[in-house]
C-alpha positions in Angstrom: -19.7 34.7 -33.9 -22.4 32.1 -34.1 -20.5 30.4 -36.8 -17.3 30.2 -35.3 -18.7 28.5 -32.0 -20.1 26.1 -34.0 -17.5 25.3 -36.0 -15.2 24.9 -33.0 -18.0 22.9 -31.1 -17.5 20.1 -34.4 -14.0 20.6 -34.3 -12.0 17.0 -32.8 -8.8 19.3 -32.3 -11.2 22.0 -30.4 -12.1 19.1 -28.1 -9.0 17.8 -28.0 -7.4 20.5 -26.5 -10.2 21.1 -24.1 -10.9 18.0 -22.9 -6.8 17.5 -22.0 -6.5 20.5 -20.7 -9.3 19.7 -18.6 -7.3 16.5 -16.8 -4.2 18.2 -16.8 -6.4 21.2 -14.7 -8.3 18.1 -12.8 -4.8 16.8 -11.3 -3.8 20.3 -10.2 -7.4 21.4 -9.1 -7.4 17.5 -6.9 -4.0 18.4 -5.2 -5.2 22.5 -4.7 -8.7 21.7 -3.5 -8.0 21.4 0.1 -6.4 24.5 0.1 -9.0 26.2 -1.8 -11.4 24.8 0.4 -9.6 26.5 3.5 -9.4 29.8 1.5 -13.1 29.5 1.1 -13.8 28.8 4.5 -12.1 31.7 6.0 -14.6 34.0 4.2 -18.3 31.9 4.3 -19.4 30.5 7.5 -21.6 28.9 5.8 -18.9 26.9 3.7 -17.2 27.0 6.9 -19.8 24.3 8.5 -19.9 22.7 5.0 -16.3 21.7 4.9 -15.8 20.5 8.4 -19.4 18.4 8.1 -17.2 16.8 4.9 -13.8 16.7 6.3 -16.0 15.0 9.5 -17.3 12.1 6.7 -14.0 11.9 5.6 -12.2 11.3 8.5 -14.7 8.7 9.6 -14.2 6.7 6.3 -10.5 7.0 6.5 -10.7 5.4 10.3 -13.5 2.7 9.2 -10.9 1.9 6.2 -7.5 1.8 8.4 -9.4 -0.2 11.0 -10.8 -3.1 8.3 -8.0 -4.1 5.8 -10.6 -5.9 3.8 -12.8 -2.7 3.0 -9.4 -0.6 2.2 -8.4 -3.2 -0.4 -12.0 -3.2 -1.8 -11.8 0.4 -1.4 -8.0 0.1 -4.0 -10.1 -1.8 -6.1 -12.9 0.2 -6.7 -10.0 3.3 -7.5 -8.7 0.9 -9.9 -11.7 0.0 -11.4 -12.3 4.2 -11.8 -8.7 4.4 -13.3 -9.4 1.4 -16.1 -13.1 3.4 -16.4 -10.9 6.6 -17.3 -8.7 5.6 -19.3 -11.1 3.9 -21.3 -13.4 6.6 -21.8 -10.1 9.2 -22.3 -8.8 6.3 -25.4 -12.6 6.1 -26.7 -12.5 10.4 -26.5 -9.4 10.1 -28.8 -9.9 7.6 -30.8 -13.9 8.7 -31.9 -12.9 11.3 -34.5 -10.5 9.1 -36.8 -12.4 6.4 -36.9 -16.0 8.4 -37.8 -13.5 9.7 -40.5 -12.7 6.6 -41.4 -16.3 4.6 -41.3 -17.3 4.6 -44.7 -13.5 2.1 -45.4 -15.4 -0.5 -43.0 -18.8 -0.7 -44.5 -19.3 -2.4 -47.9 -21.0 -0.1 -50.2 -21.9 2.3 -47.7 -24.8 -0.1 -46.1 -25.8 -0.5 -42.4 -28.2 2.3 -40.8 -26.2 5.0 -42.3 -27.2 4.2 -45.8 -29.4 6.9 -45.8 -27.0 9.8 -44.8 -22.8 8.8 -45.1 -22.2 11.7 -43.1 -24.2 10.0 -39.9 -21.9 8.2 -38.1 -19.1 10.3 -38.3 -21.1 13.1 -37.4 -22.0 11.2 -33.9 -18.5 9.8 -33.3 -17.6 13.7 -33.6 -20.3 14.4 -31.1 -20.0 11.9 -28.8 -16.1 11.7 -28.7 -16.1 14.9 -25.9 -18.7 13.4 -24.1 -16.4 10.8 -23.3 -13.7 12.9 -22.7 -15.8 15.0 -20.0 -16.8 11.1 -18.3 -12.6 10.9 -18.3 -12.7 14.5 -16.3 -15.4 13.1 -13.7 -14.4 9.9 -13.1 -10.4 11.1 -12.6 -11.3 13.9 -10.3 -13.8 11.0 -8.3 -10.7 8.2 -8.4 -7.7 10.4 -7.3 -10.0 11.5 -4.6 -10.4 8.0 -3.4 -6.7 7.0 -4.1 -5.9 10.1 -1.4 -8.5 8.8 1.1 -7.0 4.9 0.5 -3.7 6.6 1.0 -4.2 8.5 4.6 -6.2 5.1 5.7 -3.1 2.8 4.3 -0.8 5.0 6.5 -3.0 5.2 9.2 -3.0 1.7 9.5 0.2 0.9 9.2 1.1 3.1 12.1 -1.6 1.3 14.5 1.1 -1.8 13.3 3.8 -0.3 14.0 2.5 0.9 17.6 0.9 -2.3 18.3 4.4 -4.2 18.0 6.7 -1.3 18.7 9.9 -3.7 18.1 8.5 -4.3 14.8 9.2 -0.7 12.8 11.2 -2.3 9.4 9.3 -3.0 6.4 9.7 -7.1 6.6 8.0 -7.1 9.8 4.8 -5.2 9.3 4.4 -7.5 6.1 4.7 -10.3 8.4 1.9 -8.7 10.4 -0.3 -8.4 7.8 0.1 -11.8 6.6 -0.6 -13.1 10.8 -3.4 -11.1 10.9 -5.1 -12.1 7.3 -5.2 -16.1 9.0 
């Protein structure tokens, strides 16, 4: 049993496989959560007064966002910045375990600090390939978070456009708008 765990444990393809299935599970857990969170609150009070003090800080960063276009574009940013952040660390996850395979082809006689042990870098490429995949996990489940929050402000703004010039509801308009009010 021992054996076996560890031998899966230094397995690329065991990680592989767990660390994909883990983002395919974080998109469906991100778009789930809020009703899991309802679920839950029907049977704890005490996660009952926990999700409405969050759903209370949400809703007052979603109206600070809608009411300052500035911060909700720095707030897009920052979600991009997370998605670049993911993806890198999801490529570097992937890519980890060929190339510790393939070390020893870009080091002349086998020098640098792994002259001592050959087996050294590939050994913590294999290790520290699914710590990068479980950085991809966090920071996805943190950015599509904060891509749904800059997605309820964006709307909620662009209804306080629409109902400050009511005459104003096509899309050539309200970019208009926000061009006027960015001067």
């Amino acid at each position: 049993m021992k054996e076996t765990v560890i031998r899966n444990v230094t397995d690329p393809n065991w990680w592989f496989t767990v660390i994909f299935a883990g983002l395919i599970v974080g998109l469906f857990a991100n778009y789930l959560k809020d009703w899991t969170y309802r679920l839950f609150a029907h049977v704890s009070a005490r996660f009952r007064s926990w999700l409405q003090l969050r759903n209370a800080r949400r809703e007052a960063r979603i109206t600070l966002l809608a009411e300052h276009a500035e911060l909700l574009t720095i707030e897009y940013i920052r979600s991009v910045y997370r998605a670049v952040l993911c993806t890198m660390f999801f490529l570097t996850f992937l890519l980890m375990p060929p190339l510790g395979a393939a070390w020893h082809q870009f080091l002349p006689d086998g020098g640098g600090f792994a002259h001592g042990d050959p087996r050294l870098v590939p050994r913590l490429f294999v290790y520290a390939s699914p710590i990068c995949g479980l950085l991809a996990i966090c920071l996805e489940l943190q950015m599509l978070s904060r891509i749904r929050m800059c997605a309820d402000a964006r709307r909620r703004y662009e209804r306080t456009l629409t109902i400050q010039n009511p005459s104003n509801n096509n899309d050539e308009d309200i970019d208009a708008n926000r061009t006027e009010s960015s001067r």
